[in-house]
C-alpha positions, 0 to 999 in steps of 0.5 A: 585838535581842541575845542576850538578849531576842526579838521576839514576834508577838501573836495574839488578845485587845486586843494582836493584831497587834502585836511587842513585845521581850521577855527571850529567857528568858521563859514569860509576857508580861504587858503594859499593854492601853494603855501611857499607862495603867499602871493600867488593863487589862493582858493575858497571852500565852504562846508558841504552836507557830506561827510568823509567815511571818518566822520570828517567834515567835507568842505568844497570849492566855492566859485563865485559867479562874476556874471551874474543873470545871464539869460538872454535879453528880450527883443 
């Protein structure tokens, strides 16, 4: 690891558990649910506050809400 880039700890979602180095500047990680396979699913994870017992950043799934209000219309 240098000065430019950062080990991140995966939580939640198909890549939970795993550490991936990533650019040290990044807000967002978009990364291949199955890296033989580029076409397939891929996945978003953004920082969290935690961190692992090793001082490892913990980053977790981001799930983007496609429905946005969802409250019950007034009659």
């Amino acid at each position: 690891m240098t000065d430019f880039t950062k080990t991140i700890e995966l939580r939640n979602g198909p890549l939970s558990g795993k550490r991936v180095t990533i650019p040290a500047g990044d807000t967002q990680a978009t990364l291949p649910v199955n890296a033989a396979d580029m076409f397939g699913a891929w996945v978003v994870y953004r920082p969290s506050s935690e961190r692992s017992p090793d001082g490892t950043e913990i980053w977790t799934e981001h799930v983007e809400s496609q429905w946005g209000d969802t409250g019950l219309p007034s009659l």
